[in-house]
C-alpha positions as CSV (number, residue, x, y, z in Angstrom):
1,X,42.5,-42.2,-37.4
2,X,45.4,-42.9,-39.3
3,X,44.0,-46.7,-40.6
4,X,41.1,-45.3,-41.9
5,X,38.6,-46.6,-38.4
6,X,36.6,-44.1,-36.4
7,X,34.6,-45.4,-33.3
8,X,32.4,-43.3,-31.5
9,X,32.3,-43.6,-27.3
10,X,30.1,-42.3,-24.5
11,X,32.1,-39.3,-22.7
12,X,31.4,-40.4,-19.1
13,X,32.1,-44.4,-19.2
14,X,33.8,-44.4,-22.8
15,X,31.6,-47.6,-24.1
16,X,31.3,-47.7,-27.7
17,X,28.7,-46.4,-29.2
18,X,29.1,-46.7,-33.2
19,X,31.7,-47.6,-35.0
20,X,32.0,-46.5,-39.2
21,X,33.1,-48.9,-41.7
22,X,36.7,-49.1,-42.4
23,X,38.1,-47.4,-45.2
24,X,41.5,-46.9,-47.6
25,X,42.6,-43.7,-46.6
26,X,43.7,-41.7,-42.9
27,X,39.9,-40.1,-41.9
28,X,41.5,-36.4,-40.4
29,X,38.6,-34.9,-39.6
30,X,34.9,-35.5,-39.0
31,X,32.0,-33.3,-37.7
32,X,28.7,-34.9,-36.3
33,X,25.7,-33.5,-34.5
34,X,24.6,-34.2,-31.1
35,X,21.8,-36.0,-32.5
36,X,23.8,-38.0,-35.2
37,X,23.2,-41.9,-35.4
């Protein structure tokens, strides 16, 4: 997002899953793979 924080949830109960570092700039986009850990 916005403050640089992306965290990944499950699609049917929305728990997290992973969350990425935290980092200086807005993330716009990001692509992973089914299988991505």
């Amino acid at each position: 997002g916005d403050r640089g924080f992306v965290q990944i949830v499950r699609t049917h109960d929305l728990q997290p899953v992973y969350a990425y570092p935290q980092c200086d700039a807005s993330i716009r986009s990001l692509a992973i793979t089914h299988d991505q850990k």
